[in-house]
ZAMARSE-877663 format. One record per atom (N, C-alpha, C): residue in one letter; x, y, z. Coordinates in steps of 0.1 Angstrom, whole numbers, plus 2048, in hexadecimal, padded with zeros to 3 digits. Each point is the difference from the previous one (the first is absolute). Layout:
aXYZ
...
This chain:
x735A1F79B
x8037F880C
x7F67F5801
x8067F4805
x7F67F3801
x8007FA810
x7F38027FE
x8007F980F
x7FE7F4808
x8097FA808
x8017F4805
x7F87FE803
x7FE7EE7FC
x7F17FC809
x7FF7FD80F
x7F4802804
x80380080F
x8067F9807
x7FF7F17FB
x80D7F7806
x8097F97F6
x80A808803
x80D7F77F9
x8067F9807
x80D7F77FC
x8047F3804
x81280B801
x7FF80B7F9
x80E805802
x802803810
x80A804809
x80180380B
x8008107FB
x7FD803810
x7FD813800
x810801800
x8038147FA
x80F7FF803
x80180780E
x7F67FE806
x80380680D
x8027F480B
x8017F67FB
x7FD7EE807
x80D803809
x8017F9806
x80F7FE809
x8057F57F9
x811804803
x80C7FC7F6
x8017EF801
x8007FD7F9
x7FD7EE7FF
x7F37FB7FB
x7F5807801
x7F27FD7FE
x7FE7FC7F2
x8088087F6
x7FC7FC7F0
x8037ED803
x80E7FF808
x8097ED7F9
x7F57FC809
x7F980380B
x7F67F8809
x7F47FE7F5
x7F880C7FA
x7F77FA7F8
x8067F77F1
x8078007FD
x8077FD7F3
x8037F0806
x80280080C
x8047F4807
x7F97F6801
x7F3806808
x7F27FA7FF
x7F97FE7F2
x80280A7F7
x7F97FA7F3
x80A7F37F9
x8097FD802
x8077F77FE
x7FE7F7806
x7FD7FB80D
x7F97F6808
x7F27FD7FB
x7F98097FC
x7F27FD7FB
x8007F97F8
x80A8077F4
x7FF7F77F6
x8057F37F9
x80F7FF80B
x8027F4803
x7F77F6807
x7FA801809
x7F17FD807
x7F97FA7F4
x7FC8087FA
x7F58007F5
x8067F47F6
x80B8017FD
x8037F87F2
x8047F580D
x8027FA808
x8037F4807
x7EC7FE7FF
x7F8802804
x7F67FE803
x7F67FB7EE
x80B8057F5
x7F78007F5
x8057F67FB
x80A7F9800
x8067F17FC
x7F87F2804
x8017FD7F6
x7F77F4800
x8097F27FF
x7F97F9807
x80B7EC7FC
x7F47FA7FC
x8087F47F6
x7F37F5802
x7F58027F1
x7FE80A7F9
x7F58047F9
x7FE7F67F4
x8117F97FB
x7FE7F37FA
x7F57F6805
x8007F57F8
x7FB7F3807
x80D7F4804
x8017FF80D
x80B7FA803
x7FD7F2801
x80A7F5800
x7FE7F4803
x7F97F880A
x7FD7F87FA
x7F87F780E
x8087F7808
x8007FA80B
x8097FD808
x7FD7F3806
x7FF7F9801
x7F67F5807
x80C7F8809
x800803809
x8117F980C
x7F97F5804
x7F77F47FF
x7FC7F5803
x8107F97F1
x7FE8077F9
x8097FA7F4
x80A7FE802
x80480C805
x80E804804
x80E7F2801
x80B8027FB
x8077F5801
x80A7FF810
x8027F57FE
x8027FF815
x80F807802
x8058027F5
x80E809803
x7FB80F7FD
x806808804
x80180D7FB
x8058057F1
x80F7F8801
x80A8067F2
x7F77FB7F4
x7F67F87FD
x7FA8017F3
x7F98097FA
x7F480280E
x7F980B7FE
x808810802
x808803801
x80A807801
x8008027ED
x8097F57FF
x8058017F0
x7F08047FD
x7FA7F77FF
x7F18057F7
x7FE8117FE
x80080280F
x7F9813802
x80B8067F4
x80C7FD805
x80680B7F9
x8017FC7F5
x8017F57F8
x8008037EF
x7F08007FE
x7FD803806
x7E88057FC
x805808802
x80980880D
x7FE8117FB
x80C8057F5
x8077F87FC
x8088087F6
x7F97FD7F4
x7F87F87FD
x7F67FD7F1
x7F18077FE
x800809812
x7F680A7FC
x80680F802
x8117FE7FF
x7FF80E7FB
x80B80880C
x8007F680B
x80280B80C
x8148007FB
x80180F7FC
x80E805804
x80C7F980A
x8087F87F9
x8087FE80D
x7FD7F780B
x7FC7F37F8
x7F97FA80E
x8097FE80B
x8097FF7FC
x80B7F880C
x80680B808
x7FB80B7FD
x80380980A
x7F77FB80D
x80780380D
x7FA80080C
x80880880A
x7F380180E
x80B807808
x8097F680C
x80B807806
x8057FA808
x80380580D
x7FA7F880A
x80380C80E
x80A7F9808
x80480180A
x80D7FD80A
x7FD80A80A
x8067FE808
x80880680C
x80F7FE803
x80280B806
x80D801809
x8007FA80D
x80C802805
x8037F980F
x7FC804807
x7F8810803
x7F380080B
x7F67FD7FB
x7FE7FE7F5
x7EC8007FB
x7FD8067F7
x80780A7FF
x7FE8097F6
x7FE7FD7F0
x7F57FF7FC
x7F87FB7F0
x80880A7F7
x8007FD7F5
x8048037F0
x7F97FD7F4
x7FE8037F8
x7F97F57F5
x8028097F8
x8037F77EE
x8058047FA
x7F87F87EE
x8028047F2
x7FC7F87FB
x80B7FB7F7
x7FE7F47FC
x80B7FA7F9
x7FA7F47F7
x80B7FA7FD
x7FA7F67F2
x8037EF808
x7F77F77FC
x7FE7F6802
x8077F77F8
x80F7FA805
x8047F47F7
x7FF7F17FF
x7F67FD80A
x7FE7F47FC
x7F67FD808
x7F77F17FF
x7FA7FD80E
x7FF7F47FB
x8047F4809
x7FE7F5801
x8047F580C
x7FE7F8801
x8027F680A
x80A80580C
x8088087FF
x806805807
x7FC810809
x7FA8027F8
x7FB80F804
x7FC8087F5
x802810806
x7FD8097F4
x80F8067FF
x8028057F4
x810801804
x8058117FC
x803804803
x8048117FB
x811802800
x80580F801
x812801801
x7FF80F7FF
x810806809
x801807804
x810802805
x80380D801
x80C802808
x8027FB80C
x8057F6805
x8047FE80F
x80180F80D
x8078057F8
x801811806
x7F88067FF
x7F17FD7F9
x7F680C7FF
x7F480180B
x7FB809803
x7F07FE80A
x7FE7F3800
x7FD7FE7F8
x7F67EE801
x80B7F9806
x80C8017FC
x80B7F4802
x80180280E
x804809802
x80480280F
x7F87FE807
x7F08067FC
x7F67FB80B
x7FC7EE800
x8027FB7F7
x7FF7EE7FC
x80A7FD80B
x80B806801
x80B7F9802
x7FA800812
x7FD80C806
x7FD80580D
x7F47F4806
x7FA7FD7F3
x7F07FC808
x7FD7F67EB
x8037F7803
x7FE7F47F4
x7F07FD7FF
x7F780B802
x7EF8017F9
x7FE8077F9
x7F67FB7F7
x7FB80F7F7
x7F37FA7FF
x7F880A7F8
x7F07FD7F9
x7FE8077F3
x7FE7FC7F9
x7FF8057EF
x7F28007FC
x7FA80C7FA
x7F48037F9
x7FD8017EF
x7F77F97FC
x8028037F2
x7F1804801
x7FA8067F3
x7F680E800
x7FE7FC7F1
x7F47F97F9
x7FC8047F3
x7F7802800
x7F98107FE
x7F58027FE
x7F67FF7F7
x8067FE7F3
x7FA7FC7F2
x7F57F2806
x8047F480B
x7FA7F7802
x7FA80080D
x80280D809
x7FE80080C
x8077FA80A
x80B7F87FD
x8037FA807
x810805804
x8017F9812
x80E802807
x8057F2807
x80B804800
x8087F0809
x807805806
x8027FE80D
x80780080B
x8097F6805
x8107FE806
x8047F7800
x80880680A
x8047F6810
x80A800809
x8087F5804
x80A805803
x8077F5806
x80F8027FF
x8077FA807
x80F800802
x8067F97F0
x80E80D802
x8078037F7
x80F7FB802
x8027F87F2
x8117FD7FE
x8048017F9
x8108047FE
x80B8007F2
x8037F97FA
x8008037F4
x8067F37F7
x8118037FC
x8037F57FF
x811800801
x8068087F4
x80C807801
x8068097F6
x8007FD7EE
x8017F07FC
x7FF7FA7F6
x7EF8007FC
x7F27FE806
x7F68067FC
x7F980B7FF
x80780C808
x80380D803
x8028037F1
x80A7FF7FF
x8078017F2
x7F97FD7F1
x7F97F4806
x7FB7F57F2
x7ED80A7FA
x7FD80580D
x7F68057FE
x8048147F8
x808802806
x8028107FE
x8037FE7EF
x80A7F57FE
x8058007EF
x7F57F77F4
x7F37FE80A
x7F37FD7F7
x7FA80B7FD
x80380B808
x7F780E7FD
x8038067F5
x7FF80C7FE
x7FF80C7F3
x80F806803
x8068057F6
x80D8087FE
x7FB80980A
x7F7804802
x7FB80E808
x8057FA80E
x7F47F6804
x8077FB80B
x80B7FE808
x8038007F7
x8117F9803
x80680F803
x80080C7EF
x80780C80B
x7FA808808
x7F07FD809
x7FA804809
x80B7FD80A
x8067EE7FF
x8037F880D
x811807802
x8028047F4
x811806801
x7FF80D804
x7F88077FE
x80280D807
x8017FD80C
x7F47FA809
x8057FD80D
x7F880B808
x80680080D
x802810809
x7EE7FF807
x7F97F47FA
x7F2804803
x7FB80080E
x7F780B804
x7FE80780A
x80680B80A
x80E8007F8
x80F809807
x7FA80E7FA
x802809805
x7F980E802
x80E8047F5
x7F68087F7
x8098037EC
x7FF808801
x80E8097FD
x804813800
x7F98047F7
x7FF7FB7F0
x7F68087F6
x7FF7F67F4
x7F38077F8
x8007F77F8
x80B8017F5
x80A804802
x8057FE7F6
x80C7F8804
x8017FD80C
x8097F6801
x7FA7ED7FF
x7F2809803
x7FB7EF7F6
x7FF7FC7F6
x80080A7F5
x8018027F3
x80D7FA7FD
x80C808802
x80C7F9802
x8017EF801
x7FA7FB80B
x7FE7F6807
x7FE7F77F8
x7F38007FB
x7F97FB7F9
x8047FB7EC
x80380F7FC
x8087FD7F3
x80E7F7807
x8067FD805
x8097FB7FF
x7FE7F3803
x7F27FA807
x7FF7F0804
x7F37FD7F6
x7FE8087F6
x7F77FA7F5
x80E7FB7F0
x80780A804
x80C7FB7F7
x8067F0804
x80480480C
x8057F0809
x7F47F47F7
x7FA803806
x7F17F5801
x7FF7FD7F0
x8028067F8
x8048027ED
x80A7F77FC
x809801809
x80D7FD7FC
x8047EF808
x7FA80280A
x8017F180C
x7F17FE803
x7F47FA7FD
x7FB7F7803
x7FE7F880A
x8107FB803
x7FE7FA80E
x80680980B
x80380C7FD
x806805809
x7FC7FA810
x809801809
x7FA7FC80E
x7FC80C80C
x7F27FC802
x7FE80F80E
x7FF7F880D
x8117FC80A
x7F97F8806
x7F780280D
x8008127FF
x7F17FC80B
x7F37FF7FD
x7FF7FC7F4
x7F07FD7F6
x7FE7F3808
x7F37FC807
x7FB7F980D
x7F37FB7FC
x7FD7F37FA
x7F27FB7FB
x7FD7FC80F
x7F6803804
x7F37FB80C
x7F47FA7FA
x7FE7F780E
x7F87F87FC
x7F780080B
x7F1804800
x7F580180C
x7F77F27FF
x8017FB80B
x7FC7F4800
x7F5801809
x7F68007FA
x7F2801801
x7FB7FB80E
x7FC805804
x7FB7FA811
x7EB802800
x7FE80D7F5
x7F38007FF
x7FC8097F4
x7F77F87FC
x80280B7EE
x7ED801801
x7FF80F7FC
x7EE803801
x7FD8027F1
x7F67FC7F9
x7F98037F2
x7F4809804
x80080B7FA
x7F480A800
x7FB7FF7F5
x7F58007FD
x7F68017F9
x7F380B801
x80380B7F6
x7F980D803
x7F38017FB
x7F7803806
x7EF8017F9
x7FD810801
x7F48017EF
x7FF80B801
x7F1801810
x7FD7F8804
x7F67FF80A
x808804810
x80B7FF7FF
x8097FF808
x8007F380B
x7FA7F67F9
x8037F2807
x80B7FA7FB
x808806803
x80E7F47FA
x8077F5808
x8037FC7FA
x8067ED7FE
x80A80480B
x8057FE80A
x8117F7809
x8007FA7FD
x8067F67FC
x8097F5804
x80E802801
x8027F8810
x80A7FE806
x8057F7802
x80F7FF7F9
x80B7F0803
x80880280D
x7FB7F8809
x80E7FD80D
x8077F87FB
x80D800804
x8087F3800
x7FA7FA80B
x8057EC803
x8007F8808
x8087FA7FD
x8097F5805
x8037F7803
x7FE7F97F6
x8067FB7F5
x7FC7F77F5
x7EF8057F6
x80280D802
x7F68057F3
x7FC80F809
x7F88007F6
x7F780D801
x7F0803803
x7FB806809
x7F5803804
x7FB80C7FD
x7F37FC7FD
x7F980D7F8
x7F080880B
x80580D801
x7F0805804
x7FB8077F9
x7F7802800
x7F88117F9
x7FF80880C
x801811800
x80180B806
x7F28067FD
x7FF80A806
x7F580B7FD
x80B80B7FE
x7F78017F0
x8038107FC
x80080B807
């Protein structure tokens, strides 16, 4: 016979009924706790930043960040997130892919009929985040949002990947799906389309375009003095401040 040591981590079996998932519950919070508290950012040596330089538009230094952060590595740069609201207020955010940015804005696409579309359509603002931590750095961007007409809608979805395209033919996105296998279904049959037509047409595939009202540059230190800079729009240009971190 072996005997327990005086304190174990097992529950008594005389505990009252629920008490094992309570402790089992709590050691799961601990050690979720624990591993949130043991992650580290920053331990590279990140870039230096000097915003006296900075160029008086935003969209250059824009382009710059993100091809620095795709040439040091970061996964996916053109991923960012996107948030919106609905017609009370109500926020969403989501992450998605970045198709363009230039003189006109930043530009992304989507279902007319999906979350984003319907909430765009209710309330024409959003704000987009992009996140490379390989260089420390983030951008933030706001401002009111518009559609581009059915023929660039189009022009943009049939620049994308075959994948794309039978992502855009399945369709149905955000409509509540009986099982996966009727996506499965779904799906083999608009990667064959997309095989076979190329141009096939999705015409509620919806290129948006956010047209910048204020775009922020972060700049991360391992000291934790990091860089803002902030672009306002004005009236025939742009105005710049620095924030406190």
């Amino acid at each position: 016979m072996t005997d327990l040591p005086a304190h174990q981590d097992t529950p008594d079996d005389d505990a009252p009924a629920g008490a094992a998932d309570r402790h089992t519950d709590a050691a799961a919070a601990r050690a979720f706790h624990d591993l949130l508290r043991g992650l580290r950012v920053w331990e590279n040596e990140l870039p230096a930043f000097d915003p006296s330089r900075a160029p008086a538009e935003p969209l250059a230094l824009f382009r710059q960040w993100l091809r620095e952060a795709a040439e040091a590595g970061v996964p996916e740069p053109h991923t960012m997130t996107l948030a919106t609201a609905d017609a009370t207020g109500d926020p969403s955010v989501r992450t998605l892919m970045l198709h363009d940015a230039d003189e006109q804005g930043w530009h992304f696409a989507s279902h007319r009929g999906s979350r984003k579309g319907r909430e765009l359509a209710a309330r024409p603002r959003a704000a987009l985040g992009f996140y490379w931590p390989a260089v420390g750095r983030q951008v933030r961007v706001r401002g009111t949002v518009t559609t581009a007409g059915p023929e660039e809608s189009a022009a943009d979805l049939h620049r994308r990947s075959t994948g794309a395209l039978a992502a855009a033919l399945v369709g149905h996105q955000s409509e509540v799906l009986s099982s996966t296998e009727e996506l499965d279904r779904a799906s083999a049959a608009a990667w064959d389309r997309a095989r076979r037509e190329p141009d096939a047409p999705v015409p509620s595939w919806t290129l948006y375009v956010l047209h910048a009202e204020e775009v922020e540059f972060f700049q991360g230190d391992a000291q934790r003095r990091h860089i803002r800079l902030n672009y306002l729009r004005e009236k025939g240009g742009w105005q710049q401040e620095l924030l406190w971190p």
